[in-house]
C-alpha positions in Angstrom: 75.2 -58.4 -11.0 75.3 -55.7 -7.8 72.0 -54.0 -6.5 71.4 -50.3 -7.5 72.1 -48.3 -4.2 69.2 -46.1 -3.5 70.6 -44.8 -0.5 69.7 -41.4 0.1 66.6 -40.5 -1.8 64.5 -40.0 0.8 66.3 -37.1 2.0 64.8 -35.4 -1.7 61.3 -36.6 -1.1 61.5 -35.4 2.2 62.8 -31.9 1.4 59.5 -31.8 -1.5 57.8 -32.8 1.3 58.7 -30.7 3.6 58.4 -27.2 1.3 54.9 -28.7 0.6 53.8 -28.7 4.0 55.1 -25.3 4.4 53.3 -23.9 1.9 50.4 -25.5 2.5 50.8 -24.0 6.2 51.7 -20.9 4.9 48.0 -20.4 2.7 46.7 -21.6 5.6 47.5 -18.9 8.2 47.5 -16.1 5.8 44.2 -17.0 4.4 42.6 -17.0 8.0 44.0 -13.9 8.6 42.3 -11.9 5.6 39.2 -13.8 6.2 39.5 -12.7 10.1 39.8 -9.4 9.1 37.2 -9.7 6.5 34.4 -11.4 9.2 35.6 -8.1 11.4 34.8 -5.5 8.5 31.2 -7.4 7.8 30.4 -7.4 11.4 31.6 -3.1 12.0 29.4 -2.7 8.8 26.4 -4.5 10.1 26.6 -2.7 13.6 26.9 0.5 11.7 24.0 0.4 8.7 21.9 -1.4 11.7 22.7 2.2 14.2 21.5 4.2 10.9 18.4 2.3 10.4 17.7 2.9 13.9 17.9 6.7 13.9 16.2 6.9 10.6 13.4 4.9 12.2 13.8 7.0 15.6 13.1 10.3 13.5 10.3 8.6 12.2 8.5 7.3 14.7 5.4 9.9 14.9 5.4 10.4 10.8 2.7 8.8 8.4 4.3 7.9 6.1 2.7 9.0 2.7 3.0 9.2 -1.2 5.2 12.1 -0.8 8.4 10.6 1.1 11.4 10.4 -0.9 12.5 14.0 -1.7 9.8 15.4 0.2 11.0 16.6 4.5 9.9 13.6 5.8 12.8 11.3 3.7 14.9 13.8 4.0 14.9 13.5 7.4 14.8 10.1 7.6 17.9 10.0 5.6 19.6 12.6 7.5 19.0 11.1 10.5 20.7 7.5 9.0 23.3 8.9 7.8 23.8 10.9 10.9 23.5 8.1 12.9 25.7 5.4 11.6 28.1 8.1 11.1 28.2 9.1 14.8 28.0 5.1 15.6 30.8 4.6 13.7 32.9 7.6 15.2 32.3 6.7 18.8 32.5 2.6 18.9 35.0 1.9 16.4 38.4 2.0 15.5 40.5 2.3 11.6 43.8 0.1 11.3 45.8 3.3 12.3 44.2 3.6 15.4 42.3 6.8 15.2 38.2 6.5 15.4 36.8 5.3 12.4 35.2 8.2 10.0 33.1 7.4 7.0 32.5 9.1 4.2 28.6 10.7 4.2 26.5 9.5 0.7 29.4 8.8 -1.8 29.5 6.0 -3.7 33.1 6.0 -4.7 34.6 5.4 -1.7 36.7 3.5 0.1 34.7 4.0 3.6 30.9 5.0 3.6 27.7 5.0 4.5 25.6 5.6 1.5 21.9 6.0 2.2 19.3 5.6 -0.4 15.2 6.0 -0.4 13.1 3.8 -2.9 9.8 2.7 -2.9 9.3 -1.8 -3.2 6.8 -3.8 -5.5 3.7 -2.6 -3.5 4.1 0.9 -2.9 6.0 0.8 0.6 8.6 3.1 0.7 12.0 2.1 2.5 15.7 3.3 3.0 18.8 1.1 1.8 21.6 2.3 4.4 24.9 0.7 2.6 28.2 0.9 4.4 31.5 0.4 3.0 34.4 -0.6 5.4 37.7 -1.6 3.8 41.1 -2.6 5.5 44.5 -4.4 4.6 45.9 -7.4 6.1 49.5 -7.7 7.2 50.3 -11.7 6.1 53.3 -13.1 7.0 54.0 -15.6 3.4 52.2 -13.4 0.9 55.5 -11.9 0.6 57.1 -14.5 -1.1 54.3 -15.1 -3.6 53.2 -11.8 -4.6 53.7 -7.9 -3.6 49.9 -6.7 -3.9 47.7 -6.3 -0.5 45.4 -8.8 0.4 
């Protein structure tokens, strides 16, 4: 009785092998580069809702702050200011993915770039300002191509 030959089959587990590893790779370098881009967004958004803070806290700086702050001058002011300020930060430090200096939209909440500012008052009476922002951007991938057609 003759041996099988088996000559030749590791070329096919090689070639499995080898798509594997690309793909693998592939995930790999397109999944660094949205989260790259996504670290980049979270870091512009911080800078910006932290330049707002400060202005609103600049324009407040020789206020007492009372009962009568949100909706009254001095939160109004205070939110102008934030608003103001992260929008100006934003304008002058910062860049979209076309290029062109980075504008946000002023106190809406259904955009795609923002700064939404918002006065409330905590659990024991202390009044505060929430300054949101709202920075989103695509990703270019190389291998996304192959899996899907929607941006990442």
């Amino acid at each position: 009785m003759q041996a099988k030959r088996e000559k030749g089959q590791i070329i096919v587990i090689l070639a499995l092998a080898i798509v594997a590893l690309i793909g693998i790779t592939a995930v790999a370098a397109d999944g660094s580069m949205v989260y790259n881009e996504r670290r980049e967004d979270q870091s512009i958004a911080d800078s910006v809702a932290m330049a707002g803070a400060g202005n609103a806290a600049q324009s407040l700086k020789d206020e007492t702050i009372t009962e009568k702050f949100c909706g009254y001058p001095d939160g109004t002011t205070a939110t102008n200011a934030a608003l103001d300020g992260a929008y100006n930060f934003a304008l002058n430090n910062y860049n979209d993915d076309s290029g062109a200096p980075l504008t946000l939209e002023k106190n809406v909440a259904d955009t795609e770039n923002g700064i939404i500012v918002a006065c409330d008052k905590d659990d024991i009476g202390r009044f505060y300002l929430d300054v949101t922002v709202v920075i989103t951007s695509s990703t270019d991938t190389f291998f996304r191509q192959v899996i899907t057609t929607e941006e990442l």
